[in-house]
N, CA, C and O atoms as CSV, one atom per row, in Angstrom:
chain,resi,resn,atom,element,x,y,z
A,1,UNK,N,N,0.840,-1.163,0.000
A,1,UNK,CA,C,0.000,0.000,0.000
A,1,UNK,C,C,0.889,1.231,0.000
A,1,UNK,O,O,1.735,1.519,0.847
A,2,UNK,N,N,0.638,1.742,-0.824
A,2,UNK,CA,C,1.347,3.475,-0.938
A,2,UNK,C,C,0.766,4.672,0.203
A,2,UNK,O,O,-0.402,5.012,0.395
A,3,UNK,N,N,1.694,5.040,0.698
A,3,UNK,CA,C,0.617,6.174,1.820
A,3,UNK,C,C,1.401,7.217,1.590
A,3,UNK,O,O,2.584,7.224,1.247
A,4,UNK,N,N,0.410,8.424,1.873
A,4,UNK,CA,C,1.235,9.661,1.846
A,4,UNK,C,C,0.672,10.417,2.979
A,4,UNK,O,O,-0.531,10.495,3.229
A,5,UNK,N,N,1.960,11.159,3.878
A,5,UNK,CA,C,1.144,11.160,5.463
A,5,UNK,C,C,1.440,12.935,5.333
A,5,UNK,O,O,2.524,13.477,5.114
A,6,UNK,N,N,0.211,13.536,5.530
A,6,UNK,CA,C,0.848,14.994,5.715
A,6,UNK,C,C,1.358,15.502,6.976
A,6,UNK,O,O,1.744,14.816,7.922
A,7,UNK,N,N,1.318,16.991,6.888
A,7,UNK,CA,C,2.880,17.317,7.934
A,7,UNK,C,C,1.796,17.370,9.670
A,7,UNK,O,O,0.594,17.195,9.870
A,8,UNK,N,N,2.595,17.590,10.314
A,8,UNK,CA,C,2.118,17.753,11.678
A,8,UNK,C,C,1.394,16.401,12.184
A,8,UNK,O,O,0.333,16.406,12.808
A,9,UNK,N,N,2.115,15.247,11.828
A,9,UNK,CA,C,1.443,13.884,12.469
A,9,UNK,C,C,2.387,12.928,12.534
A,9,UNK,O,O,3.102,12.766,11.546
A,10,UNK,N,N,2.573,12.124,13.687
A,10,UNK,CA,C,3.472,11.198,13.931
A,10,UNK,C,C,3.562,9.848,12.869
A,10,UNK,O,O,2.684,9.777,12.009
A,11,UNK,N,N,4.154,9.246,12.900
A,11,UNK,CA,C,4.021,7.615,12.475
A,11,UNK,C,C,3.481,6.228,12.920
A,11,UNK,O,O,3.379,5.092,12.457
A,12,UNK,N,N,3.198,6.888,14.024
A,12,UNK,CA,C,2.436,5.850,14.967
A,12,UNK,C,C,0.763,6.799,15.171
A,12,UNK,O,O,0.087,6.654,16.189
A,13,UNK,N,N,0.558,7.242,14.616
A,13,UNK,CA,C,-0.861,7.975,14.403
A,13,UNK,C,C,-0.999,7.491,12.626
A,13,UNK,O,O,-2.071,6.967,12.324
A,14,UNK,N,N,0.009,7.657,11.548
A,14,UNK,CA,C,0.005,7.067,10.553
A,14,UNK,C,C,-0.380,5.459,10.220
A,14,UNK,O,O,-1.271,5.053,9.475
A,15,UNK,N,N,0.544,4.711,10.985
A,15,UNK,CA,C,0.407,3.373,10.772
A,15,UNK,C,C,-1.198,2.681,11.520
A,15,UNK,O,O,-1.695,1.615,11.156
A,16,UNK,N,N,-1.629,3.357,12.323
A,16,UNK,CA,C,-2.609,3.222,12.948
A,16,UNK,C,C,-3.912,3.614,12.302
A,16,UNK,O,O,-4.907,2.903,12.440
A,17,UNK,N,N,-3.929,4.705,11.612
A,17,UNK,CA,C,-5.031,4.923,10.845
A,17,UNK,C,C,-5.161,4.342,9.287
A,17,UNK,O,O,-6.007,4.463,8.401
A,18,UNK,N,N,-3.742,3.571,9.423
A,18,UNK,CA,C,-4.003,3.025,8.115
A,18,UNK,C,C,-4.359,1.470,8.066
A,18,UNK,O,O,-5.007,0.773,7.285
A,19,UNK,N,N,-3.724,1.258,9.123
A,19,UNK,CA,C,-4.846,0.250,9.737
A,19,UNK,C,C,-5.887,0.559,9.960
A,19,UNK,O,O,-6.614,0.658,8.971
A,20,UNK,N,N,-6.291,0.761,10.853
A,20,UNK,CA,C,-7.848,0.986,10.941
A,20,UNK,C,C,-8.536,1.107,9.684
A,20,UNK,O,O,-9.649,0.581,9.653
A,21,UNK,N,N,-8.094,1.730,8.545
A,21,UNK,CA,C,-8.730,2.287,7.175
A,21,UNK,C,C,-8.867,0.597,6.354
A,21,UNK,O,O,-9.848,0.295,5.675
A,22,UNK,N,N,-7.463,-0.518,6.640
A,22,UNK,CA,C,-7.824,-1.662,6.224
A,22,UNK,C,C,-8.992,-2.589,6.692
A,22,UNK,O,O,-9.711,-3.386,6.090
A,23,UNK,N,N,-8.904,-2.160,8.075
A,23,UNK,CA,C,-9.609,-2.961,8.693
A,23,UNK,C,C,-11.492,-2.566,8.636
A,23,UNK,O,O,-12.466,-3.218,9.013
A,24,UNK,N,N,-11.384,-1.460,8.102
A,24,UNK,CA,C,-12.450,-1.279,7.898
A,24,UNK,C,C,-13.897,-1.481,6.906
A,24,UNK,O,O,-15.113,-1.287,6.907
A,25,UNK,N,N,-12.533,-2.132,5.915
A,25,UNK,CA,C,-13.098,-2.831,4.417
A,25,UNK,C,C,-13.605,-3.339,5.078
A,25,UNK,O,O,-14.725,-3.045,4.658
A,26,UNK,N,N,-13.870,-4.235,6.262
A,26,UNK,CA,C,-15.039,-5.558,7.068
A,26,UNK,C,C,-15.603,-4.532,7.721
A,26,UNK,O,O,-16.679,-4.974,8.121
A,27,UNK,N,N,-15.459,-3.061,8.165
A,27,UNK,CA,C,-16.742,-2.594,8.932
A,27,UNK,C,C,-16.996,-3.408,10.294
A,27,UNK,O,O,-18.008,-4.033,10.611
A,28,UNK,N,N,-15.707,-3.216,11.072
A,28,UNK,CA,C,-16.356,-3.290,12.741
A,28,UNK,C,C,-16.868,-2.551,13.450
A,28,UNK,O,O,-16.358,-1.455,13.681
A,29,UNK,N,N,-18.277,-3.026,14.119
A,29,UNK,CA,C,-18.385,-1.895,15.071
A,29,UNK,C,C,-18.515,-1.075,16.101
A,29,UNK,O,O,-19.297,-0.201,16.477
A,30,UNK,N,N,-17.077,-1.830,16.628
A,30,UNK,CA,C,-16.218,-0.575,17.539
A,30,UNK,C,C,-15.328,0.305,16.683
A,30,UNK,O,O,-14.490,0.853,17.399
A,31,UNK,N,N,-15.196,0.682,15.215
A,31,UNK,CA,C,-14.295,1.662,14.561
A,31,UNK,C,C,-15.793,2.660,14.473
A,31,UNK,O,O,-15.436,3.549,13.699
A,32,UNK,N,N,-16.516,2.812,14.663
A,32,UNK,CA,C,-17.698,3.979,14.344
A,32,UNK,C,C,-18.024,4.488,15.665
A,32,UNK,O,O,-18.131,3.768,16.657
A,33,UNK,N,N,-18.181,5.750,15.650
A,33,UNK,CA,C,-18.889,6.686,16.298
A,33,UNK,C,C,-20.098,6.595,16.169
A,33,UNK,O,O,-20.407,6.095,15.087
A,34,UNK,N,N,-21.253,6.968,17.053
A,34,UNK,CA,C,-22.464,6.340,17.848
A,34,UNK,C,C,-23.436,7.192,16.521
A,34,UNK,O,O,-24.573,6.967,16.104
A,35,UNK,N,N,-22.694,7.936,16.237
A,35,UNK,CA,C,-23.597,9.245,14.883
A,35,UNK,C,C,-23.137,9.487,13.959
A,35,UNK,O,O,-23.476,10.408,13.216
A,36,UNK,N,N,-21.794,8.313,13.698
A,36,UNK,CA,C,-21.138,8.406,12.072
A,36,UNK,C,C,-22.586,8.198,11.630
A,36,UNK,O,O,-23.664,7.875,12.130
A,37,UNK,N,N,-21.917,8.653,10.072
A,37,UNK,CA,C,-23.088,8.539,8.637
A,37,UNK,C,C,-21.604,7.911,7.818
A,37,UNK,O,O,-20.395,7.948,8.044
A,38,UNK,N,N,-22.769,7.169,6.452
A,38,UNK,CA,C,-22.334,6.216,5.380
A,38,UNK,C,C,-22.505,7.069,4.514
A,38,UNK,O,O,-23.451,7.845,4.650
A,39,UNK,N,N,-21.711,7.163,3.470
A,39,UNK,CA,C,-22.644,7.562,1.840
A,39,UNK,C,C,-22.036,6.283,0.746
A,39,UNK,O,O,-21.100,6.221,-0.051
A,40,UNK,N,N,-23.094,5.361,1.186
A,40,UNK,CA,C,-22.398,4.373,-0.199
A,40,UNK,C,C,-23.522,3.576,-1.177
A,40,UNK,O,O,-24.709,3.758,-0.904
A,41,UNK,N,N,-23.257,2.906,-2.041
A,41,UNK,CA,C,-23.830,2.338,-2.897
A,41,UNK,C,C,-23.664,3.216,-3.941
A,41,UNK,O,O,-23.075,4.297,-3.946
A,42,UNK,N,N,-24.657,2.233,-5.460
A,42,UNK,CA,C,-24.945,3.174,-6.606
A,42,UNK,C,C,-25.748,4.166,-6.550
A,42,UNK,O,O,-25.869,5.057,-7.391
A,43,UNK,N,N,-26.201,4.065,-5.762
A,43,UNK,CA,C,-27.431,5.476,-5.732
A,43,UNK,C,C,-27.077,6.794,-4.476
A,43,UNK,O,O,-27.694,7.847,-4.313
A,44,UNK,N,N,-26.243,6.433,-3.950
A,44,UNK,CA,C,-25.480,7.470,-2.846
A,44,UNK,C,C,-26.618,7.250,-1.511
A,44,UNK,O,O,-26.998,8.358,-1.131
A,45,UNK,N,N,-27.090,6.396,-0.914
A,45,UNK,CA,C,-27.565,6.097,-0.279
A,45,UNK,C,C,-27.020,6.436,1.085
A,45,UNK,O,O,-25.887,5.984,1.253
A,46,UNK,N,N,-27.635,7.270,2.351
A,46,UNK,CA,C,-26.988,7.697,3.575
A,46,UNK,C,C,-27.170,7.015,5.250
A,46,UNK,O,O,-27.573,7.700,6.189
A,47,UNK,N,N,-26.963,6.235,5.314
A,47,UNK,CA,C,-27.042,5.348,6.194
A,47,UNK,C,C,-26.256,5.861,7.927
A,47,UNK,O,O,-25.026,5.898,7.972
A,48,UNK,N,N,-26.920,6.151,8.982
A,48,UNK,CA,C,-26.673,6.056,10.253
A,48,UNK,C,C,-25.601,4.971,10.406
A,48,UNK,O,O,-25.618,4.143,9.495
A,49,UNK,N,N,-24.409,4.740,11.622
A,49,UNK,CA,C,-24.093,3.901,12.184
A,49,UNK,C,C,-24.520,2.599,12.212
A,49,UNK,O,O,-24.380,1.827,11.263
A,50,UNK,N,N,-24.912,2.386,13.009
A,50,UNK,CA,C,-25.863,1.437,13.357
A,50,UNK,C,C,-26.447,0.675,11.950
A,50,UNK,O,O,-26.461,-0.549,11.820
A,51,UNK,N,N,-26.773,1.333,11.251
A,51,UNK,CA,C,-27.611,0.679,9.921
A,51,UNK,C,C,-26.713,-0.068,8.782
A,51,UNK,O,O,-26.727,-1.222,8.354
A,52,UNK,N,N,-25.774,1.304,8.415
A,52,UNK,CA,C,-24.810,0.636,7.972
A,52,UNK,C,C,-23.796,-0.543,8.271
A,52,UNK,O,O,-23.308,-1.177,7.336
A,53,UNK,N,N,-23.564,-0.754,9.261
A,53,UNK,CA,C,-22.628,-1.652,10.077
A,53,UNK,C,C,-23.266,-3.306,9.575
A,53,UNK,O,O,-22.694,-4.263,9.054
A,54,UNK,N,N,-25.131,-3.019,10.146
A,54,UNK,CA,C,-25.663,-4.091,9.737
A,54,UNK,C,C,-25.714,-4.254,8.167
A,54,UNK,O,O,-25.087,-5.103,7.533
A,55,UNK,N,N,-26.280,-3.618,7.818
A,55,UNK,CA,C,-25.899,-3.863,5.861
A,55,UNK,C,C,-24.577,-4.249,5.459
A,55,UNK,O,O,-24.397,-4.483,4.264
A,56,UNK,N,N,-23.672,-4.346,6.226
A,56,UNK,CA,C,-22.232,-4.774,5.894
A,56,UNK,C,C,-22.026,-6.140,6.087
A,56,UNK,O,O,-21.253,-6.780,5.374
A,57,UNK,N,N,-22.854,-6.776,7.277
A,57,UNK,CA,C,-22.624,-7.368,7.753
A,57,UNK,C,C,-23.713,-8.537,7.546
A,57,UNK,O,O,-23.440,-9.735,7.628
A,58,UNK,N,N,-24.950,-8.025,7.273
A,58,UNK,CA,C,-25.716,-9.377,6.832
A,58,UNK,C,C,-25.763,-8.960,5.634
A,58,UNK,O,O,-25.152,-9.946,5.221
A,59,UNK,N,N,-25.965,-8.311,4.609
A,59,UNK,CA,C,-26.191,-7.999,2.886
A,59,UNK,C,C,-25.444,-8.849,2.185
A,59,UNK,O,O,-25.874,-9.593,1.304
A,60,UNK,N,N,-23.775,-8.725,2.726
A,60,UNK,CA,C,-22.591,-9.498,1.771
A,60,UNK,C,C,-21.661,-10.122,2.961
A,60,UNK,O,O,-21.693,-10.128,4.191
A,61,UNK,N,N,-20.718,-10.703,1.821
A,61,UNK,CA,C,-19.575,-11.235,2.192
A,61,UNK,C,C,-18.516,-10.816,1.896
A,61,UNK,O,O,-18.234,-11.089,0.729
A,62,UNK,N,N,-17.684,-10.198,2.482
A,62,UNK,CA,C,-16.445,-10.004,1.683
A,62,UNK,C,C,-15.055,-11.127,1.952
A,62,UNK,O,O,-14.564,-11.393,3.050
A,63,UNK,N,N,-14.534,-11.772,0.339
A,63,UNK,CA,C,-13.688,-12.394,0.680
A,63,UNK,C,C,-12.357,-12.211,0.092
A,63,UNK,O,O,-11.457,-13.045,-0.007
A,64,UNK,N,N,-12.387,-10.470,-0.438
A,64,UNK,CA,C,-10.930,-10.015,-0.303
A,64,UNK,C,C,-11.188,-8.826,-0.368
A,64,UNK,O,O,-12.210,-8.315,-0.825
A,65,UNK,N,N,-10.336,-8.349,0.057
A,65,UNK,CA,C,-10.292,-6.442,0.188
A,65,UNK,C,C,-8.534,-5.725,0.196
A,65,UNK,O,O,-7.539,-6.068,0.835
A,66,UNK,N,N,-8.705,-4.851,-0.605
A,66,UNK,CA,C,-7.480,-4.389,-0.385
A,66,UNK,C,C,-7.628,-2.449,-0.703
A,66,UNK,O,O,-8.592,-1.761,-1.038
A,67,UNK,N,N,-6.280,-2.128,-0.422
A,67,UNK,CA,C,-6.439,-0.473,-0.016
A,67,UNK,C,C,-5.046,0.028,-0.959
A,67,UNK,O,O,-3.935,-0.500,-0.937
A,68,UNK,N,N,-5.411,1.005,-1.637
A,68,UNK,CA,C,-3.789,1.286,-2.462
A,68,UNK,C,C,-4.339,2.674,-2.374
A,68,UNK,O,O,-5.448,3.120,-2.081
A,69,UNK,N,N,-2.989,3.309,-2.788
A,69,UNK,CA,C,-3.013,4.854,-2.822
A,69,UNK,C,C,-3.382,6.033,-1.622
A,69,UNK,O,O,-3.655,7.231,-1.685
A,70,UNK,N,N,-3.233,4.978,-0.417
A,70,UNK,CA,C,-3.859,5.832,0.613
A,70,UNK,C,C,-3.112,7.192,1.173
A,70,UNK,O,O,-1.887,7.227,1.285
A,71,UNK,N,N,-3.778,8.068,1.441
A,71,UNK,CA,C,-3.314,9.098,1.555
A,71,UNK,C,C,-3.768,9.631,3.065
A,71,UNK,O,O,-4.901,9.215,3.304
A,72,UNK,N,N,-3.216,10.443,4.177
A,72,UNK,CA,C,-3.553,10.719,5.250
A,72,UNK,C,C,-3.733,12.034,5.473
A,72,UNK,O,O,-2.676,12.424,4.978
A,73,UNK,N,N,-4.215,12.913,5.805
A,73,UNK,CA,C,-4.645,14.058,6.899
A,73,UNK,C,C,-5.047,14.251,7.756
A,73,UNK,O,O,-6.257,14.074,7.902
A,74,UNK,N,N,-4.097,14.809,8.991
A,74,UNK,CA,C,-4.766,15.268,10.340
A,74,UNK,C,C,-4.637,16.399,10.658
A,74,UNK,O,O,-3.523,16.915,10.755
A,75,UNK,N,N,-6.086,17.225,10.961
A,75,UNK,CA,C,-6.098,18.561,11.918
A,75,UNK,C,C,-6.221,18.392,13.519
A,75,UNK,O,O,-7.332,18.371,14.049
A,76,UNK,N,N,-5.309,18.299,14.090
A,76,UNK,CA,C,-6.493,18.007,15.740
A,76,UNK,C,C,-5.834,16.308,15.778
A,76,UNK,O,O,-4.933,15.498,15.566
A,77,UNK,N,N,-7.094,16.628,16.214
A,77,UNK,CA,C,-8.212,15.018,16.387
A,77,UNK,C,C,-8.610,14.501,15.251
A,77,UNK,O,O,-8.717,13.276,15.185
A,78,UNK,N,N,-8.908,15.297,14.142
A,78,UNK,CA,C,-9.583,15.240,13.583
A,78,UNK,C,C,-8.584,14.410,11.794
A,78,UNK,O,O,-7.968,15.185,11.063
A,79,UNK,N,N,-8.630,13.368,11.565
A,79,UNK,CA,C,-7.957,12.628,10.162
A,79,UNK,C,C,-8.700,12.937,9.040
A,79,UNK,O,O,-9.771,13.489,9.293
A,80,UNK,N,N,-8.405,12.710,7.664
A,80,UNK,CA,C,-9.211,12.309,6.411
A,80,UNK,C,C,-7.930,11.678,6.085
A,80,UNK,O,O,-6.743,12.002,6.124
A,81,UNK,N,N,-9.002,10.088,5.562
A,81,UNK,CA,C,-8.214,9.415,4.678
A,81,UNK,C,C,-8.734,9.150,3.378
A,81,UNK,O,O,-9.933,8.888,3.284
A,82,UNK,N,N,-8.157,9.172,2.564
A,82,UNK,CA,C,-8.512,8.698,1.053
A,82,UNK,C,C,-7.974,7.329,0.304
A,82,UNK,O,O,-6.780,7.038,0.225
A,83,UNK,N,N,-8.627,6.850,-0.021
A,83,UNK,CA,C,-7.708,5.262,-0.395
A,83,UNK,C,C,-8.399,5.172,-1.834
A,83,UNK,O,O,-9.140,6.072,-2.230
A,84,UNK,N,N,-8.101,3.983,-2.625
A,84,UNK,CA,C,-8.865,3.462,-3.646
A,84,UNK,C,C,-9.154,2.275,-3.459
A,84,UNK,O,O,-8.238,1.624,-3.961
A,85,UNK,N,N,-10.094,1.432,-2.913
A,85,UNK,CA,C,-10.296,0.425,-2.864
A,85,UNK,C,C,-10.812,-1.009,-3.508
A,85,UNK,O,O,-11.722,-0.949,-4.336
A,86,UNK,N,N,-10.399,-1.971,-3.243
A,86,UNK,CA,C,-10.900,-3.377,-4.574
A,86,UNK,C,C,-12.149,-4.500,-3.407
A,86,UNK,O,O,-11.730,-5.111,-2.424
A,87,UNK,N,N,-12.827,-4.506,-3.614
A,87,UNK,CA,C,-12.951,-5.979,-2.569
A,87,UNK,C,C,-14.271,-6.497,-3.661
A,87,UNK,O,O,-15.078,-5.927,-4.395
A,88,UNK,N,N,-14.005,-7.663,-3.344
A,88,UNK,CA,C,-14.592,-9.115,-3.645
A,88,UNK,C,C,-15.701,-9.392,-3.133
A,88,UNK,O,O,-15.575,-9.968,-2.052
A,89,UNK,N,N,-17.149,-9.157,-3.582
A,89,UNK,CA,C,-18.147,-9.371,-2.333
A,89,UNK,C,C,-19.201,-10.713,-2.990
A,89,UNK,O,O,-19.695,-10.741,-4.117
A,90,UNK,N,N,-19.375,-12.006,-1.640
A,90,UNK,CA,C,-20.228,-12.659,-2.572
A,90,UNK,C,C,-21.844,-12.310,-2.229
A,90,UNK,O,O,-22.200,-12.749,-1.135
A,91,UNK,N,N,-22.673,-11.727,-2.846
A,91,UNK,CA,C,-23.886,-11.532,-2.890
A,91,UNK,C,C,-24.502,-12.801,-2.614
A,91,UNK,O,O,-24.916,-12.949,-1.464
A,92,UNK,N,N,-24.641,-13.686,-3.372
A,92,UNK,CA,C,-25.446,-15.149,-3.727
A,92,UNK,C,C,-24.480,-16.171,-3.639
A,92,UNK,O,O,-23.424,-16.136,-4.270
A,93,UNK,N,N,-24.830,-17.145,-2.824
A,93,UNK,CA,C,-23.864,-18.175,-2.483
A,93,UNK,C,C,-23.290,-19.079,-3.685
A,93,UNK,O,O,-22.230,-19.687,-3.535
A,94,UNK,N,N,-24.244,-19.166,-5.240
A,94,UNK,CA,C,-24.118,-19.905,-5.940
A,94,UNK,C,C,-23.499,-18.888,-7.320
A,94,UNK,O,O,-23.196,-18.927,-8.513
A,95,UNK,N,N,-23.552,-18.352,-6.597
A,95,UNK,CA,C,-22.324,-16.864,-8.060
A,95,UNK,C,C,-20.763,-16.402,-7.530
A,95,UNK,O,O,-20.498,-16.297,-6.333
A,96,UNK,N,N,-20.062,-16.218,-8.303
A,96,UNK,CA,C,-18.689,-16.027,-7.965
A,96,UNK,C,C,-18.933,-14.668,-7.519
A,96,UNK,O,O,-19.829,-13.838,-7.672
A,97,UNK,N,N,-17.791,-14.734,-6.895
A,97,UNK,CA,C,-17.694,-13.177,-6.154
A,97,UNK,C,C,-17.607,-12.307,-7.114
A,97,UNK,O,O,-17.116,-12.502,-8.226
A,98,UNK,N,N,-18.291,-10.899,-6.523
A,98,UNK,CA,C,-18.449,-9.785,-7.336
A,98,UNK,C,C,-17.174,-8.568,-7.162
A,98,UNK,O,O,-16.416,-8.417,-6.204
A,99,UNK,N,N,-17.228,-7.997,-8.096
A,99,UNK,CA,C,-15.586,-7.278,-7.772
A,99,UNK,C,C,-16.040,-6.053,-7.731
A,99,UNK,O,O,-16.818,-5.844,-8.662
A,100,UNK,N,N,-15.885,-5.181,-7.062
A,100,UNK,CA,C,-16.086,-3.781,-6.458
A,100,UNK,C,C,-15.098,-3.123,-6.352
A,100,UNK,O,O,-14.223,-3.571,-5.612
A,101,UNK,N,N,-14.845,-1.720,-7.097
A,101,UNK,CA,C,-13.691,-0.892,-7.146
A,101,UNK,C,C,-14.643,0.221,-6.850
A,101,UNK,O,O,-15.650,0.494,-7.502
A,102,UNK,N,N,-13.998,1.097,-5.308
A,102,UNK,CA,C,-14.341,2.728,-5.159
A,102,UNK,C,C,-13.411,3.494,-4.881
A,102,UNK,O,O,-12.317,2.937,-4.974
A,103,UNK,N,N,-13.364,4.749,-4.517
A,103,UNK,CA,C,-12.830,5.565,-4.344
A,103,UNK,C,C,-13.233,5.634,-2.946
A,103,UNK,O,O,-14.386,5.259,-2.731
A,104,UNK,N,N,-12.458,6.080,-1.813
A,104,UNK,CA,C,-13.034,5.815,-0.334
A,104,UNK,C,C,-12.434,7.196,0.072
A,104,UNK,O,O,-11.398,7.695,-0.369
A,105,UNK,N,N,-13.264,7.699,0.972
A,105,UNK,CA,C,-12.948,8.836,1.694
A,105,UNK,C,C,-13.289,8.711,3.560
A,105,UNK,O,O,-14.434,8.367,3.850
A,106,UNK,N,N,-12.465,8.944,4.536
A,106,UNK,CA,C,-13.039,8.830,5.870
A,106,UNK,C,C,-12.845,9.606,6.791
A,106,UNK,O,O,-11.756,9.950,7.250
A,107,UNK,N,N,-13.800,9.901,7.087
A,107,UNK,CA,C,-13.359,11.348,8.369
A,107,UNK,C,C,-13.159,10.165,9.514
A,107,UNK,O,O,-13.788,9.107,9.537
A,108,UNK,N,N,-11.864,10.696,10.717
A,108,UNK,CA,C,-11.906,9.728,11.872
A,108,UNK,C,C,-11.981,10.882,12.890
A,108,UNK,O,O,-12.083,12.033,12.465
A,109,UNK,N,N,-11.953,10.727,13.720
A,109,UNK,CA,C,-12.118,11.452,14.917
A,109,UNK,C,C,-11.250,10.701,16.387
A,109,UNK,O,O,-11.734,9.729,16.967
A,110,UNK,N,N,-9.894,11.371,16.828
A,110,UNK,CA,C,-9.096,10.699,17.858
A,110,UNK,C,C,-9.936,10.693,19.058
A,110,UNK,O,O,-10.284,11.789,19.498
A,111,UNK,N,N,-10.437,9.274,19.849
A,111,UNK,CA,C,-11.072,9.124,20.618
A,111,UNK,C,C,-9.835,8.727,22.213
A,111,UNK,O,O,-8.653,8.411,22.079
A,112,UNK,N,N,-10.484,8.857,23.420
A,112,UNK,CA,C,-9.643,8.178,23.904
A,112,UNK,C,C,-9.742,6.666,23.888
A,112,UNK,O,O,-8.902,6.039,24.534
A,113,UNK,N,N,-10.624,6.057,23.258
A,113,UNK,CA,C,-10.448,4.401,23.095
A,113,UNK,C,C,-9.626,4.280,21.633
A,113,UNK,O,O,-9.602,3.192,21.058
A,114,UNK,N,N,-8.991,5.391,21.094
A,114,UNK,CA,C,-8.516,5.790,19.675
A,114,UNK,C,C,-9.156,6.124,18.603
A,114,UNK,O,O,-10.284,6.561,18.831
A,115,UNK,N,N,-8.747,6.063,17.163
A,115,UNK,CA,C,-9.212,6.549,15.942
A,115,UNK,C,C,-10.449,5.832,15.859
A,115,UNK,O,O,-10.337,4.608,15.922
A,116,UNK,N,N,-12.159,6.527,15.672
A,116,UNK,CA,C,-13.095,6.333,15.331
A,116,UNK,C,C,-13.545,7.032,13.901
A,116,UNK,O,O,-13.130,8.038,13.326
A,117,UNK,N,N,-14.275,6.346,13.669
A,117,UNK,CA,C,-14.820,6.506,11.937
A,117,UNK,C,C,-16.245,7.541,12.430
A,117,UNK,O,O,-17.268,7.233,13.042
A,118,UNK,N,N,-15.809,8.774,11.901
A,118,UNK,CA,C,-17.210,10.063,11.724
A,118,UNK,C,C,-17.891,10.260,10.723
A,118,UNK,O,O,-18.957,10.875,10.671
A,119,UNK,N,N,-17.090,9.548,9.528
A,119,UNK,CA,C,-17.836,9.510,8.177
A,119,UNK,C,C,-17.137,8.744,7.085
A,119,UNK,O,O,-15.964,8.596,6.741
A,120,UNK,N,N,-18.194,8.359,6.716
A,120,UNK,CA,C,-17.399,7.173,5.381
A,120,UNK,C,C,-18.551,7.859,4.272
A,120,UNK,O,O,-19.759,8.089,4.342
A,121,UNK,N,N,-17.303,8.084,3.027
A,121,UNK,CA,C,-18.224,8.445,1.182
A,121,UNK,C,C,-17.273,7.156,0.948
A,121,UNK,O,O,-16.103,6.967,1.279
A,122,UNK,N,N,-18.218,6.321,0.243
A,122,UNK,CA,C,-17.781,5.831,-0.839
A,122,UNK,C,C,-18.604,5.709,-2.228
A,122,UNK,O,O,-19.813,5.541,-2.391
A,123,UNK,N,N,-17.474,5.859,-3.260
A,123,UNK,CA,C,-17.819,6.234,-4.555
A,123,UNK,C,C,-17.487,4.919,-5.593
A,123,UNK,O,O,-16.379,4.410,-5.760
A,124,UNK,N,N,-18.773,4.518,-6.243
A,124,UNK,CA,C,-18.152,3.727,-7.072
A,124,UNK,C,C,-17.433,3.828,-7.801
A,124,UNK,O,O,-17.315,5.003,-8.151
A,125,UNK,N,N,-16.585,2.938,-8.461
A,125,UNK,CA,C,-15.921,3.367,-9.610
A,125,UNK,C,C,-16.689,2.210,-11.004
A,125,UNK,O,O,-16.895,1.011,-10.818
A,126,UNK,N,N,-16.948,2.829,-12.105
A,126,UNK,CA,C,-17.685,2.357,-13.024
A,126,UNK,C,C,-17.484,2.762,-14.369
A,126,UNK,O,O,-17.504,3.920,-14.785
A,127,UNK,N,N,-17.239,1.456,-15.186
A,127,UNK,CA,C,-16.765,0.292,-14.951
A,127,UNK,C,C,-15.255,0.127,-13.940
A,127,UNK,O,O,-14.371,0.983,-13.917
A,128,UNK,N,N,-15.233,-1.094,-13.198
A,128,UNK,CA,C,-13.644,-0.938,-12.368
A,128,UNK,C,C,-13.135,-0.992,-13.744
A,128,UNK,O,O,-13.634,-1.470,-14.762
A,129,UNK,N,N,-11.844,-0.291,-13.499
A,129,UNK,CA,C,-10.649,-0.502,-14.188
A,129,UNK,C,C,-9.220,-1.342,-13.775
A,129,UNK,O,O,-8.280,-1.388,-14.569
């Protein structure tokens, strides 16, 4: 994964949010804040916490995910990360996995239990390339 970390932030605030940013292709949820919002799908659909987490979690499967081009910003507390992302999702148990390419954007917010997710856009990309 390529990262590019801007100025005024450690490397251990870097490596950490870029984790978290992998780990988030599965959507756990202890990485969200109690009033994050989603913007994803084809139709830009805006989903609460809570809602989204579950649509992640019973809708699909994901059985690969990966993160390139990620890029970091922190004001504060306050991160944006940008990545381009690939993952593999199986919809229907009897169809091969579906391949999903977006563009990902994430506001985090430094908690004291650490980096929480305040907002996730994701953008399809269409057709992937």
């Amino acid at each position: 994964m390529k990262s590019a970390v801007s100025r005024g932030h450690d490397d251990g605030s870097a490596a950490q949010l870029g984790r978290r940013t992998d780990q988030e292709a599965g959507l756990r949820n202890d990485l969200l804040l109690e009033d994050s919002r989603a913007v994803h799908g084809p139709v830009g659909k805006i989903d609460d916490a809570k809602t989204f987490a579950h649509f992640t979690w019973t809708r699909r499967r994901h059985v690969f995910a990966k993160a390139e081009d990620l890029s970091i910003t922190v004001h504060g507390t306050t991160a944006i990360t940008t990545c381009l992302q690939e993952m593999h999702i199986v919809f229907d148990e009897n169809l091969p996995p579906f391949p999903v390419q977006e563009a990902v954007t994430r506001v985090w917010e430094e908690t004291a239990e650490g980096w929480r997710l305040a907002h996730l856009h994701q953008s399809k990309r269409m057709p992937p390339v």
